[in-house]
PASEBA-1860 file (N, C-alpha, C; in nm, 3 decimals):
! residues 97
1> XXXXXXXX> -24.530/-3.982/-11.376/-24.426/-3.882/-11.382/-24.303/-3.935/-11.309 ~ -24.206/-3.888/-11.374/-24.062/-3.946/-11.308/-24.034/-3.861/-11.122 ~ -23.999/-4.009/-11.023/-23.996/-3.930/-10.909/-23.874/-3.850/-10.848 ~ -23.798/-3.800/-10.918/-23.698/-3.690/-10.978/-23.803/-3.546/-10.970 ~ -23.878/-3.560/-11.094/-23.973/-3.467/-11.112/-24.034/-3.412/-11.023 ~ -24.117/-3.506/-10.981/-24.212/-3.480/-10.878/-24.157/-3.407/-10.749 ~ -24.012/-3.462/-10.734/-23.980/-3.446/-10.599/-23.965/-3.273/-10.604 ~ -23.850/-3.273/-10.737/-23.832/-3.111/-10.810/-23.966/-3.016/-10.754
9> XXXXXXXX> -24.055/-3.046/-10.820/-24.193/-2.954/-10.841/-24.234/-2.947/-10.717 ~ -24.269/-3.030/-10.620/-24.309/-3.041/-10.454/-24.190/-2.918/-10.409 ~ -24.062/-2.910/-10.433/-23.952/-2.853/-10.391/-23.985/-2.678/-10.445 ~ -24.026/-2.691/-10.558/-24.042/-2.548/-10.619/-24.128/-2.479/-10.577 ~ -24.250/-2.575/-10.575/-24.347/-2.535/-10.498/-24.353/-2.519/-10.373 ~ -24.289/-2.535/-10.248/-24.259/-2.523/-10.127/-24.193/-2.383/-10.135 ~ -24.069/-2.436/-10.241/-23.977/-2.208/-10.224/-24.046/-2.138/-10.268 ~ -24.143/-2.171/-10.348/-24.239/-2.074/-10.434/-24.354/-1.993/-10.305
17> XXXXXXXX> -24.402/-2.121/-10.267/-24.505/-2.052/-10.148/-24.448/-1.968/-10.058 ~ -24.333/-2.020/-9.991/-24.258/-1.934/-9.874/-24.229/-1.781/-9.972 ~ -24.153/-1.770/-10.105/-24.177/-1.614/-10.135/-24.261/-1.536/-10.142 ~ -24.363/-1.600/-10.226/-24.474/-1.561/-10.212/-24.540/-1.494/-10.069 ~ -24.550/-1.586/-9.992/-24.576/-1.571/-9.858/-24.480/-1.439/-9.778 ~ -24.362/-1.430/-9.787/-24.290/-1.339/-9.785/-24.327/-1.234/-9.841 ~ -24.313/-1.248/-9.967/-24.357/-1.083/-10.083/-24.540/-1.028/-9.986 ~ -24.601/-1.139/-9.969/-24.735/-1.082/-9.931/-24.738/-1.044/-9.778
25> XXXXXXXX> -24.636/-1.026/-9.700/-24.601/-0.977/-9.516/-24.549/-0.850/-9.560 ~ -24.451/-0.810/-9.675/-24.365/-0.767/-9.683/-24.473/-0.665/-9.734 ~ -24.532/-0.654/-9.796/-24.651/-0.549/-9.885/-24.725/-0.542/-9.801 ~ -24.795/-0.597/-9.666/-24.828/-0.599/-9.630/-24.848/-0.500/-9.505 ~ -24.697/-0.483/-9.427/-24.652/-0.455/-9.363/-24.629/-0.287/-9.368 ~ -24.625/-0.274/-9.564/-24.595/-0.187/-9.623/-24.697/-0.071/-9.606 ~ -24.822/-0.181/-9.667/-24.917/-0.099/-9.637/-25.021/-0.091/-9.515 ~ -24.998/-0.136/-9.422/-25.039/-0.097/-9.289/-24.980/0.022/-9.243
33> XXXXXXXX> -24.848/0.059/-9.254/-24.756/0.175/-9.219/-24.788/0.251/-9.321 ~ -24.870/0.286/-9.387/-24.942/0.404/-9.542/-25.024/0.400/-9.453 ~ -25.111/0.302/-9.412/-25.256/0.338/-9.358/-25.284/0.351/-9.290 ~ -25.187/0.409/-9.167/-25.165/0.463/-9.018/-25.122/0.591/-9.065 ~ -25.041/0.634/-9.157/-24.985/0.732/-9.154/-25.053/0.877/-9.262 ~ -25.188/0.784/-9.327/-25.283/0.841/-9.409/-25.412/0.829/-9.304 ~ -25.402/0.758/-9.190/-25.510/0.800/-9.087/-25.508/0.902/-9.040 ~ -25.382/0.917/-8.993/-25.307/1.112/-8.894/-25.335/1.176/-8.971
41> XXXXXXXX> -25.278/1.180/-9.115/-25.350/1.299/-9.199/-25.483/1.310/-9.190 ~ -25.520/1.218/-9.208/-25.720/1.246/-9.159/-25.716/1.285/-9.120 ~ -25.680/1.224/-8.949/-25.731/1.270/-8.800/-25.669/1.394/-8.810 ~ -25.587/1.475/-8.868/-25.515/1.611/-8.846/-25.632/1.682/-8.932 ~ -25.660/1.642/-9.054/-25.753/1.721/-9.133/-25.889/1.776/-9.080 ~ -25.946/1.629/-9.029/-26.102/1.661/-8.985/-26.069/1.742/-8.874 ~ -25.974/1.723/-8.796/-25.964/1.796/-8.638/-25.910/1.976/-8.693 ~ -25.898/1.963/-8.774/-25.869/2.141/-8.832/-25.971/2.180/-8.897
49> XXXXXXXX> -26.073/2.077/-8.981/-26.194/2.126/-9.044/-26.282/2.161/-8.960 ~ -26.292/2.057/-8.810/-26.396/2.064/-8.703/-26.391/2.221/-8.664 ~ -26.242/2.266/-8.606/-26.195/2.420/-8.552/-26.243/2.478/-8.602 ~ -26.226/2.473/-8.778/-26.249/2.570/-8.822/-26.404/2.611/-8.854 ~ -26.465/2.521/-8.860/-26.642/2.494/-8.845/-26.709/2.540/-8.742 ~ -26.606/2.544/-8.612/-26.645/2.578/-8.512/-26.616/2.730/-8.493 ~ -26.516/2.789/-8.552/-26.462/2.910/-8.556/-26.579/3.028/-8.617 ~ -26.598/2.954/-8.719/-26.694/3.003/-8.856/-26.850/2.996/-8.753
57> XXXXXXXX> -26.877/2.900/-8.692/-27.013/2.921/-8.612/-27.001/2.985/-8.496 ~ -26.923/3.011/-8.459/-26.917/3.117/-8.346/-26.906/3.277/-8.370 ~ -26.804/3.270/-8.482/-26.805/3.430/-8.579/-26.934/3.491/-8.593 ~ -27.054/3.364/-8.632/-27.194/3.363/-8.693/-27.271/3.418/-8.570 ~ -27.245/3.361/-8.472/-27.291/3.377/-8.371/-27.305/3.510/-8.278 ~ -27.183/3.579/-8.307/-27.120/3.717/-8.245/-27.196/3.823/-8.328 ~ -27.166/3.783/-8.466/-27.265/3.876/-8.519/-27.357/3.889/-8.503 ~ -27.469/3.764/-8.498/-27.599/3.776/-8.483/-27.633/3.853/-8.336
65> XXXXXXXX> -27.532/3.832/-8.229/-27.588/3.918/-8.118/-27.565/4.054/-8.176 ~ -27.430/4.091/-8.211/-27.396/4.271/-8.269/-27.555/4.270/-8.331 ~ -27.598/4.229/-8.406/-27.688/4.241/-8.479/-27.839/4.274/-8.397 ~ -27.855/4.204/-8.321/-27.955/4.169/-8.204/-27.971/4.308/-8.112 ~ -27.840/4.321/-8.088/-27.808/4.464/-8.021/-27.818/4.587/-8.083 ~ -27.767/4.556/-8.209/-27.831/4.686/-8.263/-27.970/4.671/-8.313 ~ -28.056/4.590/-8.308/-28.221/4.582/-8.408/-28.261/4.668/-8.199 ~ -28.221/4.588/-8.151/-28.308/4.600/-7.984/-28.279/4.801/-7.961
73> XXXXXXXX> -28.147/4.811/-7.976/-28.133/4.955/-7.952/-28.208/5.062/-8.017 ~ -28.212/5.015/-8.154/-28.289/5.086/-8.273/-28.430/5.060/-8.202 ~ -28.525/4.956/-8.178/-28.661/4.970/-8.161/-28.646/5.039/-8.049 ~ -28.536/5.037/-7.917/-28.587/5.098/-7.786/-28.578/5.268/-7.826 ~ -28.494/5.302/-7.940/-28.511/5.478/-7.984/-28.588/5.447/-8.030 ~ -28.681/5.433/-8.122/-28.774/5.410/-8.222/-28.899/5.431/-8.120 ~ -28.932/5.353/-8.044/-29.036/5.322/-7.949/-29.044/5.501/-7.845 ~ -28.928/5.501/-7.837/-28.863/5.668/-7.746/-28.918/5.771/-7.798
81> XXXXXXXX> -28.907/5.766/-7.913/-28.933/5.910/-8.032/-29.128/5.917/-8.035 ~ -29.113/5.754/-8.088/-29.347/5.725/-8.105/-29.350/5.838/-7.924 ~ -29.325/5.767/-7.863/-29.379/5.796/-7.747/-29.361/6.005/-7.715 ~ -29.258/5.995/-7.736/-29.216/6.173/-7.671/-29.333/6.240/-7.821 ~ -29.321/6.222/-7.948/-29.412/6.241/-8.032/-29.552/6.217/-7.953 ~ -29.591/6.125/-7.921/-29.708/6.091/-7.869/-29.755/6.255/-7.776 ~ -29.691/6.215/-7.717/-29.704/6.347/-7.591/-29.697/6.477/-7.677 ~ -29.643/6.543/-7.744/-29.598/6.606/-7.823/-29.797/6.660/-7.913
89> XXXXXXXX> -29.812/6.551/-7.959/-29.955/6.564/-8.004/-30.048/6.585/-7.897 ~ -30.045/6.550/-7.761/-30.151/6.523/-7.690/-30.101/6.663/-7.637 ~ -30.012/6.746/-7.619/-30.003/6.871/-7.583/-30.056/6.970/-7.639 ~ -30.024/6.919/-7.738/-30.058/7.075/-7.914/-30.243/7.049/-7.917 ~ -30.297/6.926/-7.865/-30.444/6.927/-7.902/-30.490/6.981/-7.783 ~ -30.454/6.960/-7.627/-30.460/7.087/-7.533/-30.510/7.219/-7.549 ~ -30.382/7.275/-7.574/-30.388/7.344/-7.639/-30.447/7.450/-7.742 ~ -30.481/7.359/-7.827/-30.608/7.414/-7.932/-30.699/7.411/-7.846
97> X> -30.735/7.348/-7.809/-30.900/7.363/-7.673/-30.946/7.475/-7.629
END
């Protein structure tokens, strides 16, 4: 090959790599600053999904005592009534005697 040529193509190929090399920092750079700035959206997302997961199990939680409180109140009347009934029978069979 003529050394004209050669020298050309070594030459093209040298500016060629350095753009290249350039274009690929430059995209690069590009997308590191997307993928910091699509991390925060994460980190903002999961940290509002966590709250709200946590919000939602604690809601769960309140109820189940309301709930707790009222089953416990209900058996302690429930248990109140058997009993004054109880007595109630053991008087009236007295009674008949």
């Amino acid at each position: 090959m003529d050394p004209q040529l050669e020298e050309l193509a070594e030459r093209l190929k040298r500016e060629l790599a350095t753009v290249v090399a350039d274009q690929f920092a430059a995209a690069e750079g590009r997308l590191v600053g997307q993928f910091r700035i699509h991390a925060e959206e994460m980190k903002a997302q999961v940290r509002l999904s966590a709250e709200g997961y946590g919000a939602t199990l604690e809601g769960i939680d309140r109820r189940l005592r309301d709930l707790a409180t009222k089953w416990n109140t209900k058996i302690t009347d429930h248990d109140l009534v058997l009993s004054d009934h109880a007595k109630r029978v053991q008087t009236l069979e007295r009674k008949k005697r």
